[in-house]
C-alpha positions in Angstrom: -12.7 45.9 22.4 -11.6 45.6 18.8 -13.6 42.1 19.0 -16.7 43.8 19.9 -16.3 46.5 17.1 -16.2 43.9 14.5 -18.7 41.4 16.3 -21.2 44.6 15.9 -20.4 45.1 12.4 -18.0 47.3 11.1 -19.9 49.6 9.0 -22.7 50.8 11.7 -20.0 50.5 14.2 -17.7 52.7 11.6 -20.6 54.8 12.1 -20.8 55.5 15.5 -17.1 56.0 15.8 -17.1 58.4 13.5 -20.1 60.1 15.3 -18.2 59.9 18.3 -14.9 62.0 17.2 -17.0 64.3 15.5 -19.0 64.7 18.6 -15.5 65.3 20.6 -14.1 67.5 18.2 -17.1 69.7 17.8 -16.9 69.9 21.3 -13.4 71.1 21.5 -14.0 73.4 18.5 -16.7 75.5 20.3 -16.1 75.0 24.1 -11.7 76.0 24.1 -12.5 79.7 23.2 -15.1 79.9 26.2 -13.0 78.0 28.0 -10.0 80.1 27.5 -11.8 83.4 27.7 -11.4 84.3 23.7 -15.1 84.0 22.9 -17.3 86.7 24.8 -20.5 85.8 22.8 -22.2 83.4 25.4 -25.7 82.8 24.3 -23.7 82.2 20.4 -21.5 79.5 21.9 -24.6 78.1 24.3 -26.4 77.8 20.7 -23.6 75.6 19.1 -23.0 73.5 22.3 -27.2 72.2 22.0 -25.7 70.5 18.8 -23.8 68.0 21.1 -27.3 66.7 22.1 -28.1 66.1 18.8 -25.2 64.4 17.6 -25.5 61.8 20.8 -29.4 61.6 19.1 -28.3 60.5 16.3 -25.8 57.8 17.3 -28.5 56.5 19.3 -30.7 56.1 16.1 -28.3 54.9 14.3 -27.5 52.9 17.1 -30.8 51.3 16.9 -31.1 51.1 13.3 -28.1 48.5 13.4 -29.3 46.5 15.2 -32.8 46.0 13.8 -30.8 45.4 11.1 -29.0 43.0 12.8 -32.3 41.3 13.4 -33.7 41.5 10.3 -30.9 39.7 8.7 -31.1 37.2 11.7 -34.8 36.4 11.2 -34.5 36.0 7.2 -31.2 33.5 7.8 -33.9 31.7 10.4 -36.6 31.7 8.1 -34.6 29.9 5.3 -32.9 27.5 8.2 -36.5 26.3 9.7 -35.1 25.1 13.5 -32.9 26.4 15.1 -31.1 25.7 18.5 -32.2 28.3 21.4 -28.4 29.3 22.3 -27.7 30.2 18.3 -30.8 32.6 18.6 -30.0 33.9 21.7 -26.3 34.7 20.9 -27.7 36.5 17.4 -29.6 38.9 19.5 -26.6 39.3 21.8 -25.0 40.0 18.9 -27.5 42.5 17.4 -27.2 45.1 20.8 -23.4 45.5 20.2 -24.6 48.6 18.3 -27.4 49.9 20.6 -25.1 49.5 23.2 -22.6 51.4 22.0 -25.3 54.1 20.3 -26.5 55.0 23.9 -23.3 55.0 25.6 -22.4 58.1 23.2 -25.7 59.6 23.3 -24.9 59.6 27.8 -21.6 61.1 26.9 -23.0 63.6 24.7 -25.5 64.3 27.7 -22.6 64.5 30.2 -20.2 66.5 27.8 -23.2 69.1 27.4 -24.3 69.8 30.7 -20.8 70.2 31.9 -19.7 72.7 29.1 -23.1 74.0 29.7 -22.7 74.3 33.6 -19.2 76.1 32.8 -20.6 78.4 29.7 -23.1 79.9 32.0 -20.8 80.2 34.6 -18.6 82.4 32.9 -21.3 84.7 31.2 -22.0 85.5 34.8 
């Protein structure tokens, strides 16, 4: 795992980790007070819990904006080479959707993570 965080690059994938914990903790800030009945003010907390969506959005930008990064710095180094060998091209762009990957796999937990405190929210304002 460690391999694949540096193979992606470690500042976009710096990034996304640090998307990711703020996702979680944002989470945890406004969903434990529903959760443990200490916030009464439903459509308040429903409000702050959309923001989960938008923090998955933006990993998956940024996500995407690594790698065409990625692959913009592969296609200059390319351009200067002339040739090169199929496999060294092909494991570039393998290369390149280490952060994509890894930008949509936050943005389907931030999906998940909202329609279950979502589910629950509305459940208890019932």
């Amino acid at each position: 795992m460690k391999n694949l965080f540096y193979m992606g690059g470690p500042l976009f994938m710096g990034i996304l980790t640090a998307l990711l914990i703020v996702l979680v903790a944002w989470t945890v800030y406004h969903f434990l007070p529903v959760f443990f009945k200490k916030e009464k003010n439903f459509a308040k907390t429903r409000s702050q819990l959309k923001q989960i969506k938008t923090i998955g959005t933006f990993a998956l930008i940024t996500g995407i904006l690594g790698q065409l990064i990625g692959l913009y710095s592969a296609f200059s180094a390319v351009e200067e080479v002339g040739s090169v060998a199929p496999a060294l091209l092909m494991g570039g762009l393998k290369v390149s959707m280490i952060t994509t990957i890894y930008g949509i796999l936050i943005f389907l937990f931030s999906l998940l993570i909202w329609f279950i405190a979502d589910l629950i929210v509305s459940k208890k304002s019932e």
